[in-house]
Each structure stands twice: as structure tokens, then as C-alpha cells.
N, C-alpha and C positions, 0 to 999 in steps of 0.2 A: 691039930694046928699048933704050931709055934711061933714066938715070937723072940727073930733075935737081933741083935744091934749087928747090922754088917761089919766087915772086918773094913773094909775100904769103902773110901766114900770116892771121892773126887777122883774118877781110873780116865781121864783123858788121856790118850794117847801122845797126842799132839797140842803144842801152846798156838795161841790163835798169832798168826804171823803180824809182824809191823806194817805190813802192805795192808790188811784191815785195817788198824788203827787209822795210818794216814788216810784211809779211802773214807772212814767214817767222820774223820772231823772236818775232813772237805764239802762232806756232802751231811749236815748236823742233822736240815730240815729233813732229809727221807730219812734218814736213819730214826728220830722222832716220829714218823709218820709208823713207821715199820714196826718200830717197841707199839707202839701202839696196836696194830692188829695182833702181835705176837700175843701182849697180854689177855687182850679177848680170846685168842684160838686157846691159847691155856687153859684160860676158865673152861671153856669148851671140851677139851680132852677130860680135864677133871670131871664134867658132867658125865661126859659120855660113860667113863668107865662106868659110874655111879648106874648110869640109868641099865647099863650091860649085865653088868652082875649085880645086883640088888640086893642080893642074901649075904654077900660080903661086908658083913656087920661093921665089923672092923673098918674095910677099906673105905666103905660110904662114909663114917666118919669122919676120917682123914682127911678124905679128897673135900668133901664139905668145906673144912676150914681151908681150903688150897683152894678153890671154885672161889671162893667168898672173897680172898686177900687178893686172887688174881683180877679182882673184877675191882676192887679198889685201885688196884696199880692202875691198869686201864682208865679210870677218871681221874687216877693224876698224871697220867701220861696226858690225856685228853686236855687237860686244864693248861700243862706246858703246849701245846699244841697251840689250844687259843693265845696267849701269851705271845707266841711268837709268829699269832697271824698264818697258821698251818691249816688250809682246811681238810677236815677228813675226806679219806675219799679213797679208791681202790691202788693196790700195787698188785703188780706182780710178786709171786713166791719162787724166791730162788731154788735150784735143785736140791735141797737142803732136806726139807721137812717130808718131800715124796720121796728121795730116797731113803729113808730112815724109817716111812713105813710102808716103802717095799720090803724090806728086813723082817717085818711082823709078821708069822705065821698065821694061817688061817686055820689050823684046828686045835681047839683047847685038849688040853690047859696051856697049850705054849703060845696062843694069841696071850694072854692072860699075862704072863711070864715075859713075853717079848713087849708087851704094850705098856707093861709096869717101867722097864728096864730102857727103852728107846724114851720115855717120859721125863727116866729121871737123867738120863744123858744130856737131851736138850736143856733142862734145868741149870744143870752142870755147866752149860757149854752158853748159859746166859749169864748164868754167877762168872765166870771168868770176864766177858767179855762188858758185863757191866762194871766190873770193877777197871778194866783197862778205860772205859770212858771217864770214871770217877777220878782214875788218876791224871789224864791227859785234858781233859777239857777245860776250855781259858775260861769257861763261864763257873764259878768260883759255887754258883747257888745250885746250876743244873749238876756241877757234879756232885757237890754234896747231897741232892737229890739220891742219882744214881749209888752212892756211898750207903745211903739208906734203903736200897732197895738191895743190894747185895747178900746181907743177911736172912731176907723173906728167902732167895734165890736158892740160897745154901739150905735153910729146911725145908725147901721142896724138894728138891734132889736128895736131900739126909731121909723123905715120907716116901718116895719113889722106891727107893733104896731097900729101905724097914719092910714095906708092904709085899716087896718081893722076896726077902729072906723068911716071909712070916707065912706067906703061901706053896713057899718049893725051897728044897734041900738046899744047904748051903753051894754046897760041888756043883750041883746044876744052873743056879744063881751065878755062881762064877765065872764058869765055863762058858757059860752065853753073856755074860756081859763082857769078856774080854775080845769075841766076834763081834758083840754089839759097837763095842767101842773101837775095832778099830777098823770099820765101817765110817764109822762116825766122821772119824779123825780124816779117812780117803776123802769125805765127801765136801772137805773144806780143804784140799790142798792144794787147787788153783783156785785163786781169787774167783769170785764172779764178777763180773763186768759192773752189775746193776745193786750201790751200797744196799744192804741188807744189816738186821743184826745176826741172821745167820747165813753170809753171804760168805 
């Protein structure tokens, strides 16, 4: 096993279009509603890998501290929620998050490989999109909120990233992130109807 700093961090294909932005500051309260279960399924994913491969010393580590900080987010996303009189409660999931893991192979090592790699894309593709709230939102405290989450955002996608160059050859790492992503990129290029943060 090795461990190396990937060469690229941030391989979006595509920038998240202005037709999101105006769709999200129209619609603030779901869009709050949304970050909110995003942040929960995060922590989530982090588990799961965890509970998946268990002997992955390394990677339990990792995910550990990303499980933990996302589960923070979550009860301050929650706490703006109460704030703004938002009660919890179910949405719909845009075609987003199931096409990205229809893309996951099912036999290892390339689940392993694909599920690191589709992880830290979404990450990716939440650092951008929170920073576009940070910069456009008239509520001066929620975006400087959003401005501080940005940073978590980015070393979860920089752990995503590391953990996949630390488990499979760099070439191969590559070569499927650049189909990963630009999967990724199709599966946001019409709007969805119903605001999402990865709508």
C-alpha cells in the first residue's frame, strides 16, 4: 500500500449553471431543508464504507473524522432550520445521487475504487455549490455560515481523493475518475424541476 497526494483535486467537468443559483435563492427554505438531509446521508456514506471494509486501518480513520464533522454540519444546518421556522421532514431525491451510484461497480476492488471516487465527486460538487450560496445570498450571516462550511467541504473531497490514490495505482485512479466525472457533470445538465442542492 501507498500513500500519495493526488495530482488533481477539483476534476468537475462542468461549473454548476446560473439557472441553479436563481432556482436556489428562490426557493432558500427547501434548499435548507435539502443541505440538511445531504449532510446526514454523508455521515452515512462515511459509515457505511467504514462498517464495509473494516480492516481498512487507514481509511476507518479518515472516514471517522468526516462521519463526525458531517454529523456536526447536520445540527447546524438543523439549528438554521429551527431559526427559520423549517420543520424537518421528508423530500424527494433528485436523479442525482442514484445515478452516480448506478456508476458503482459491484465487484471489488472496483466497488471500493468507484465508491471512494463517486464520494469525493459529490463532495466536490457541494464545495462549489456552497460556495456559489456564500457568495449570492442576501442573508449576510447564513452565507457566512455557508463560507465556513466550504473549507470542511474541500477536505472531504482532498480524503476521498488521498484514500483512492492510497488503495489503487495512480493510472487507474485517473482513468475512472475522469468517466466518473463526466457522468457526474451529464447528470446535472438540465435543471431539475424540484430545488435540490444537487439538483
Amino acid at each position: 500500500m501507498h500513500f500519495a497526494t493526488p495530482p488533481v483535486i477539483n476534476t468537475l467537468k462542468q461549473p454548476t449553471s446560473w439557472a441553479w443559483v436563481e432556482q436556489a435563492l428562490a426557493n432558500l427554505d427547501t434548499i435548507l431543508l435539502d443541505h440538511s438531509h445531504c449532510e446526514r446521508k454523508a455521515a452515512g456514506v462515511a459509515l457505511n464504507l467504514m462498517f464495509r471494509y473494516p480492516s481498512n486501518t487507514q481509511m476507518v480513520r479518515m472516514l471517522t473524522a468526516i462521519a463526525r464533522e458531517e454529523l456536526e454540519h447536520f445540527e447546524q444546518v438543523n439549528q438554521w432550520l429551527e431559526r427559520r421556522d423549517i420543520p424537518l421532514g421528508p423530500l424527494s431525491s433528485p436523479p442525482y445521487g442514484a445515478g452516480l451510484k448506478a456508476q458503482v461497480r459491484s465487484k471489488e476492488p472496483e466497488r471500493l475504487l468507484d465508491s471512494l471516487l463517486v464520494s469525493g465527486l459529490v463532495e466536490a460538487r457541494s464545495h462549489e455549490r456552497l460556495g456559489l450560496l456564500a457568495a449570492h445570498l442576501p442573508d449576510p450571516e447564513l452565507a457566512d455560515f455557508y463560507r465556513g462550511l466550504m473549507a470542511s467541504e474541500a477536505r472531504h473531497y482532498g480524503t476521498y481523493w488521498i484514500l483512492a490514490h492510497t488503495y489503487f495505482d495512480n493510472d487507474i485512479v485517473t482513468r475512472r475518475l475522469e468517466e466518473l466525472a463526466i457522468m457526474e457533470s451529464e447528470l446535472l445538465t438540465n435543471l431539475h424541476p424540484e430545488p435540490r442542492v444537487h439538483s
